[in-house]
Every structure is written in structure tokens, then in C-alpha cells.
Residue, then its C-alpha position, 0 to 999 in steps of 0.5 A: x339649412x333649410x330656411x323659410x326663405x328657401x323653403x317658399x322658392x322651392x314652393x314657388x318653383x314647384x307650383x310656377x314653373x318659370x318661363x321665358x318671354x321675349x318681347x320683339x320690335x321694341x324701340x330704342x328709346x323705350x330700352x334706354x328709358x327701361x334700362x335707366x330705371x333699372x339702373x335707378x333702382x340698382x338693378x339689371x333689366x331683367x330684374x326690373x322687367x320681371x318685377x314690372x310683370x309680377x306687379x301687372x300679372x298682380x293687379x289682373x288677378x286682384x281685378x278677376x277676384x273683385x269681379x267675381x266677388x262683386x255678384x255675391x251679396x253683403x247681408x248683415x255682419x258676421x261674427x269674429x268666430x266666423x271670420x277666423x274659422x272662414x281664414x283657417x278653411x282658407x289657408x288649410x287649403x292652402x296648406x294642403x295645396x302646397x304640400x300636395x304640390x311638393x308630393x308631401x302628406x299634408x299634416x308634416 
């Protein structure tokens, strides 16, 4: 059965292939200190360390965007029409992108 859940993994395997990182000389303590707050949050390190990279990997693009925003100027309001028509542009791009990912046509 094809859940949504699995649906956005297979999505996100297509269009971010995973790799592996290997991190050398890392002393003891560190690992110990790593380790014991996975094992805090009842997970292995490797969960805990991806997660810790997909929150930096997050925050480094949310700071990318604010900086190419910050050249663009704010005049006057915009209307409730233009907000939503500008989120419908944004994710039928979106929506297009993935499709087109997953080798599909884009109106299925």
C-alpha cells in the first residue's frame, strides 16, 4: 500500500540521494558525550548525528534565503489574492519538480 509517508521517502531518496560522511580524529569524550545524548533520546548515533546534520544542513539554507531576500524591497501591502496566487505558483513548481523527478507527468 502506498502511504503518503512512503510516498515522501521515495521522493526524497529520488531527489537526495543519501551519502556517507566520515568524520576523522574525534576524540573520546566527544564520542561519549555524542553517544550519551542519543542514548538520552533513545536513539543510536547515527540517528542522532544525521538528525544533528539535517537541523545545521537547515538552518544554512533558511540563512542563504534571508540573504537573498534581504536586497529585495518591501513597498506597500499586498493583497490576500496575490498571496495565495504567489503559494499556488510556488508549489505547482514544486509539484512539477517532483513529478518530473519521479519520471511522471505532471498532472497524475
Amino acid at each position: 500500500m502506498l502511504t503518503a509517508k512512503t510516498m515522501h521517502a521515495d521522493v526524497h531518496a529520488t531527489l537526495h540521494p543519501m551519502v556517507a560522511i566520515q568524520v576523522r580524529d574525534v576524540p573520546g569524550a566527544i564520542r561519549d558525550d555524542l553517544m550519551r545524548a542519543a542514548r538520552e533520546r533513545g536513539q543510536s548515533l547515527q540517528v542522532f548525528l544525521r538528525e544533528v546534520l539535517e537541523v545545521e544542513a537547515r538552518k544554512s539554507r533558511n540563512r542563504e534565503f534571508l540573504r537573498a531576500m534581504a536586497p529585495i524591497p518591501v513597498s506597500g501591502e499586498m493583497s490576500s489574492d496575490r498571496i495565495a496566487e504567489l503559494i499556488r505558483e510556488g508549489r505547482n513548481g514544486r509539484d512539477e519538480r517532483i513529478m518530473d523527478a519521479l519520471g511522471k507527468p505532471a498532472d497524475s
